[in-house]
Backbone bond lengths (Angstrom), bond angles and torsions (degrees), N, CA, C in turn:
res aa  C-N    CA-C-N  psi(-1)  N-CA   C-N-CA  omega(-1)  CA-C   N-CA-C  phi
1 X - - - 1.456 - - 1.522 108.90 -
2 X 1.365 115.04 147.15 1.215 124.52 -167.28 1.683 104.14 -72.42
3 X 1.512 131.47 141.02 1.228 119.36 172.91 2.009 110.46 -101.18
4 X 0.965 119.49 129.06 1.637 141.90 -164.39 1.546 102.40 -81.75
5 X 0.784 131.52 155.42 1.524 134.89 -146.55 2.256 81.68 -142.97
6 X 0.820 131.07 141.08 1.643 149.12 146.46 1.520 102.83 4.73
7 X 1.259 140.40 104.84 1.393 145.38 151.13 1.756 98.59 81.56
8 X 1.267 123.77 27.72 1.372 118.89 115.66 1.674 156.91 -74.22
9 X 1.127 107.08 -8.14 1.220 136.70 169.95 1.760 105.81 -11.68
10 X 1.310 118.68 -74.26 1.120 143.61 151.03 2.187 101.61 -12.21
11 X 1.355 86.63 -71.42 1.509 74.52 166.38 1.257 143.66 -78.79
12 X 1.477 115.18 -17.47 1.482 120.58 150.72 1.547 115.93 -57.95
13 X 1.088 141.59 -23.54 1.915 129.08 -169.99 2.000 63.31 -108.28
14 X 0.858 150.10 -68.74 1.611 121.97 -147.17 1.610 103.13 -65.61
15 X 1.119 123.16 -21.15 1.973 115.61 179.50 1.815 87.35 -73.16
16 X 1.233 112.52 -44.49 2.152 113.80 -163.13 1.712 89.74 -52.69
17 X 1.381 110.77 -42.12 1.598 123.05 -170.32 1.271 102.04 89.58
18 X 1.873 119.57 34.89 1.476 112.00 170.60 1.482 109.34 -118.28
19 X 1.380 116.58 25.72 1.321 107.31 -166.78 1.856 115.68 -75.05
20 X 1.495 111.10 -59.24 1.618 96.24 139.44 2.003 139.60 -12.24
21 X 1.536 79.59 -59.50 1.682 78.32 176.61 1.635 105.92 -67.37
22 X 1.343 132.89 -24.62 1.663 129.61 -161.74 1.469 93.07 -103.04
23 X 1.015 129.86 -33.92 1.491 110.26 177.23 1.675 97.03 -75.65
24 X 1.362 123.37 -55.81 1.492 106.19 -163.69 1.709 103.27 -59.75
25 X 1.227 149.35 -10.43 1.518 142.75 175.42 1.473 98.49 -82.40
26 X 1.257 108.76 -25.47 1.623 103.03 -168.81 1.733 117.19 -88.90
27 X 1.399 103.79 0.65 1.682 123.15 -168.97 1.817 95.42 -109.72
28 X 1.371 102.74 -41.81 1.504 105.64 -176.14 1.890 103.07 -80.89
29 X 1.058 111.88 14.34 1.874 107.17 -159.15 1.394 70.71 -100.02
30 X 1.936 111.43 -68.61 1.461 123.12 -171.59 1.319 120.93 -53.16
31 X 1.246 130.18 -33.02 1.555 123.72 147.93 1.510 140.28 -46.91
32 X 1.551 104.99 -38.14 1.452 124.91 162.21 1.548 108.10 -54.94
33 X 1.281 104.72 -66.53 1.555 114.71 -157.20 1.832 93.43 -72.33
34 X 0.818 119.46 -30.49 1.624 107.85 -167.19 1.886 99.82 -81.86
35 X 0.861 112.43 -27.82 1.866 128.85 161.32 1.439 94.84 -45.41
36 X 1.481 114.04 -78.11 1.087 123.15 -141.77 1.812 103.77 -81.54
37 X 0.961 123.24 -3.98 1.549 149.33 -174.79 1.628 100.59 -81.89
38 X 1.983 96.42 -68.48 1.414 108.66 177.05 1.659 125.92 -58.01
39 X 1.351 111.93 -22.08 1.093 110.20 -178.60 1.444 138.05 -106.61
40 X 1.701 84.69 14.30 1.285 132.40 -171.02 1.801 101.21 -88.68
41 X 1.307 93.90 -82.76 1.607 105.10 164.78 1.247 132.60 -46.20
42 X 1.514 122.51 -33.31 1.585 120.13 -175.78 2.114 97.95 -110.28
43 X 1.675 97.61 12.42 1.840 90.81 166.39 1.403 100.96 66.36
44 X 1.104 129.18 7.25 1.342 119.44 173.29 2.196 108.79 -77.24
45 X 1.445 89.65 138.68 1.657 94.02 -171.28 1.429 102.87 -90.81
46 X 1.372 114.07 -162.98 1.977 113.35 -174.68 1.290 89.73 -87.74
47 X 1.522 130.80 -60.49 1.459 121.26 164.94 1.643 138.63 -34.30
48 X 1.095 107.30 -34.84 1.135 114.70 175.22 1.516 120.26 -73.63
49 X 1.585 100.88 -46.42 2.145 106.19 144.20 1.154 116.89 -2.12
50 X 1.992 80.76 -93.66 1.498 117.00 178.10 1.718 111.52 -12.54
51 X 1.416 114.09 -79.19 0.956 155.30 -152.55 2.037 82.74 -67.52
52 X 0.884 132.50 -97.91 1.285 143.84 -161.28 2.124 95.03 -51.18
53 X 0.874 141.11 -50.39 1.448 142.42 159.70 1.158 107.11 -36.08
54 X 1.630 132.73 -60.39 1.022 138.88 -165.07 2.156 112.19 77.57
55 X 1.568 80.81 68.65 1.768 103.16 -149.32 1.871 93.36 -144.82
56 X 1.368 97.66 171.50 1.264 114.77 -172.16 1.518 112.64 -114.92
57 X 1.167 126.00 105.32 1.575 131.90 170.53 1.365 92.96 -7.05
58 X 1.310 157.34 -80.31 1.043 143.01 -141.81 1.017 108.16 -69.22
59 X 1.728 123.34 -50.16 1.816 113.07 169.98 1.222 113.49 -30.21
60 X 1.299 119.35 -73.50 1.769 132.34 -169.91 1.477 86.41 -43.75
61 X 1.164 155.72 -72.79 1.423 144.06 -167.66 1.097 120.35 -31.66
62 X 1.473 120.73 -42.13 1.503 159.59 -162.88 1.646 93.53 -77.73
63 X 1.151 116.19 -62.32 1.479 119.05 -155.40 1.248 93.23 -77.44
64 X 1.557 125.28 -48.52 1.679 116.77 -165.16 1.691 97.78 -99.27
65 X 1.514 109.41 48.34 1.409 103.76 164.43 1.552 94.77 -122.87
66 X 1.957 104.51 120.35 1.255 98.28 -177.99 1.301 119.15 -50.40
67 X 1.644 134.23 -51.13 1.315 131.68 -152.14 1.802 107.74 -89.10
68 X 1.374 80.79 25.72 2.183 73.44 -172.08 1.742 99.20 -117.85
69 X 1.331 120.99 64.87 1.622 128.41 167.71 1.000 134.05 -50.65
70 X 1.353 124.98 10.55 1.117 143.49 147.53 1.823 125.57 -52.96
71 X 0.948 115.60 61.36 1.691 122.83 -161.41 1.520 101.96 -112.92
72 X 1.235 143.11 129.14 1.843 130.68 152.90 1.236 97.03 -99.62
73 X 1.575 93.47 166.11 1.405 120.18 -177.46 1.450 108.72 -83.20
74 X 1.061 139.99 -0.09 1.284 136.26 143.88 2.006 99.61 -64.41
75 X 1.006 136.45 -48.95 1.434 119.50 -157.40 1.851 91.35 -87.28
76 X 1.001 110.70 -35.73 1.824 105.45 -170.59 2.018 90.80 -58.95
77 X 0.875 102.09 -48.59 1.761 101.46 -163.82 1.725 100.00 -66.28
78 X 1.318 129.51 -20.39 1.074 129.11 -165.88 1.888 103.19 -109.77
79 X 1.320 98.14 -22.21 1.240 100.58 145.55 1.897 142.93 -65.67
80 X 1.418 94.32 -42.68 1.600 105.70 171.23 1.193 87.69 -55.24
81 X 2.081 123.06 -94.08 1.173 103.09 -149.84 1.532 139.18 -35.79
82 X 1.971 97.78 -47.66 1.726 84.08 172.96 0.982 139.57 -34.45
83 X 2.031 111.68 -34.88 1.673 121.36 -173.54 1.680 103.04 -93.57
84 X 1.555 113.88 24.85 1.809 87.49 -173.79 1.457 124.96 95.19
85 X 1.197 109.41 -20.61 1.306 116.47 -142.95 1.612 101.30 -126.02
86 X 1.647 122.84 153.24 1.165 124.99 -177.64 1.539 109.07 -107.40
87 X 1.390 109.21 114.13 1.880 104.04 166.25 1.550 115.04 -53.17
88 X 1.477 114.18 148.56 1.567 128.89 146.63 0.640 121.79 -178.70
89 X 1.902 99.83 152.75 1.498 104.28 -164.44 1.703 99.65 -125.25
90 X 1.142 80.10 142.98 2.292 88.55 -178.15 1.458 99.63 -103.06
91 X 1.251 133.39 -158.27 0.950 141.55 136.36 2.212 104.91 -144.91
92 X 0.702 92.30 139.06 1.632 109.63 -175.93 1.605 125.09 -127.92
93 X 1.417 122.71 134.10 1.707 125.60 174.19 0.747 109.75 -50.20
94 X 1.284 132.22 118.49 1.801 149.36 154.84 1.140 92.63 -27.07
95 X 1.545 127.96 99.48 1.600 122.56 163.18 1.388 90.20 -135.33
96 X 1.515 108.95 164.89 1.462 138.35 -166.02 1.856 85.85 -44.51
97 X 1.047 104.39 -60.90 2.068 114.51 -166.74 1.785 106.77 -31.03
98 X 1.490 79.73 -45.50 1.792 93.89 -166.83 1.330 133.40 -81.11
99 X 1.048 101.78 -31.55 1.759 140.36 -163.09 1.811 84.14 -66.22
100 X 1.780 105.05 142.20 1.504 115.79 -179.31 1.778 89.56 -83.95
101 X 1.672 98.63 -43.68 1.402 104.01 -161.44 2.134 114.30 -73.38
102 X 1.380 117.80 8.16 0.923 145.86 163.06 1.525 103.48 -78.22
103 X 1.093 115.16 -64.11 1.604 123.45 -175.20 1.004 118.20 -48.31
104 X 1.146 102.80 -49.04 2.135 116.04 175.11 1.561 106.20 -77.59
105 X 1.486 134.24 -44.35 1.280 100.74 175.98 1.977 111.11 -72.91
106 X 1.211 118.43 5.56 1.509 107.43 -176.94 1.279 95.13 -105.20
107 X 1.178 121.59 -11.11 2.029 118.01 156.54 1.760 105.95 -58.62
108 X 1.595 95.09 -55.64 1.507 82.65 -152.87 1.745 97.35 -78.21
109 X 1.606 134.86 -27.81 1.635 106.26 163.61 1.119 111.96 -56.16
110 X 1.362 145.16 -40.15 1.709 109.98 -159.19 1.503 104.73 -147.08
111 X 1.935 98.51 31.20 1.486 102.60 158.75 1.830 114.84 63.65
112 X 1.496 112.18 -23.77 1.600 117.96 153.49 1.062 144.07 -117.06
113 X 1.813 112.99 93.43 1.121 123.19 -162.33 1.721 127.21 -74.21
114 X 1.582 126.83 144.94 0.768 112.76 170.27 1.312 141.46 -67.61
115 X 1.467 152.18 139.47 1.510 110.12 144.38 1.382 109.86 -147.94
116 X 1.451 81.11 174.81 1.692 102.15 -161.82 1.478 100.50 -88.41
117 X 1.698 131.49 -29.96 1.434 99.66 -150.63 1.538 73.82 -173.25
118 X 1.786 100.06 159.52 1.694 107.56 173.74 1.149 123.39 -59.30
119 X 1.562 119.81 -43.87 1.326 99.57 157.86 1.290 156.18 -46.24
120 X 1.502 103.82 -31.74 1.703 103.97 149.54 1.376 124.30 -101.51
121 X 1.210 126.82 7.88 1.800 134.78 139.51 1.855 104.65 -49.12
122 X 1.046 123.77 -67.08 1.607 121.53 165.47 1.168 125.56 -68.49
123 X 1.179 144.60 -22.39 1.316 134.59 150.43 1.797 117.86 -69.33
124 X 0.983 108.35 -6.31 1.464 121.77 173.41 1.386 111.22 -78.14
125 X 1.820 105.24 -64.28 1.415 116.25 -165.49 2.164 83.73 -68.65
126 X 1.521 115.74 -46.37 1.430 104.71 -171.05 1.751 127.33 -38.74
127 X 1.560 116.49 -33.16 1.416 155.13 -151.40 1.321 115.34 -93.96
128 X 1.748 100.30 -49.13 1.518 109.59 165.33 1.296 114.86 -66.95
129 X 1.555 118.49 -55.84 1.900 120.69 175.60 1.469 103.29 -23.49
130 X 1.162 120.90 -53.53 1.594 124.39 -118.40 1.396 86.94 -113.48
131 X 1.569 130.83 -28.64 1.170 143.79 -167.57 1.284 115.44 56.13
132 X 1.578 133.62 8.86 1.102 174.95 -9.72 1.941 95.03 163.15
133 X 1.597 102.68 -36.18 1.394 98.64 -173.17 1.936 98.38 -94.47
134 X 1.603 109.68 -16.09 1.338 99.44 169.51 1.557 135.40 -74.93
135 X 1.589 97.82 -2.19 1.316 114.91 164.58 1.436 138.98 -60.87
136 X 1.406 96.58 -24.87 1.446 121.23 -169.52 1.587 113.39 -81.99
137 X 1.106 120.10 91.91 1.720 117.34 -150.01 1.774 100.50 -62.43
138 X 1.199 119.76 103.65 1.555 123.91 159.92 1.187 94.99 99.86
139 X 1.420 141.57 39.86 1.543 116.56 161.09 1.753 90.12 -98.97
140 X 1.058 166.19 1.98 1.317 128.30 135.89 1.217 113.71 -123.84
141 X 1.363 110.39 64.21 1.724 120.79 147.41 1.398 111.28 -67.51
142 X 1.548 108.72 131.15 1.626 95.29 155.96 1.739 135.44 -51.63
């Protein structure tokens, strides 16, 4: 296996051919958790979701289950409103700014990471638990 040199990362899950798959778990983690955050703060219950979506307790299970990425943009938008909140989606060039896997090697030089958005606020806090990126033999060797 190839060894990764500091803020390639990105290119290690794209050689596995899962890099797609780790950003889309890492967008659906930050969707979950920012749900489950929001509905935290404004006391709203899974029923009460339910109920305001015009959805079935089991969806809402569905949506605030991190590993289930299966979400449309009909339910994310019908999700914001229930929480207050407005969906959107951009799409943007993989540049150093953007990149999750940018974020984590500028955690691990100087231990303070940036971020842009909840989704990589939870894939961050997800990454650290698991230590998950120290697994990866040599992606931040000098």
């Amino acid at each position: 296996m190839t060894k990764f040199a500091a803020g390639t990362l990105d290119a290690f899950f794209d050689e596995l051919g899962e890099l797609d798959e780790v950003n889309v778990r890492a967008l659906k983690r930050g969707i979950a958790y920012t749900a489950r955050n929001e509905m935290r703060v404004r006391g709203i219950s899974a029923s009460e979701l339910a109920r305001r979506m015009g959805t079935s307790r089991a969806q809402i299970a569905r949506v605030l289950d991190d590993d289930d990425a299966s979400i449309t943009l009909d339910t994310l938008v019908r999700l914001g409103s229930a929480l207050g909140l407005e969906a959107t989606v951009e799409f943007r060039s993989r540049t150093r700014e953007t990149s999750l896997c940018a974020i984590l090697t500028e955690q691990a030089e100087t231990g303070a990471p940036t971020v842009t958005n909840d989704a990589q606020v939870y894939a961050l806090r997800a990454l650290d638990e698991s230590q998950a990126y120290g697994d990866v033999p040599g992606v931040f060797a000098a």
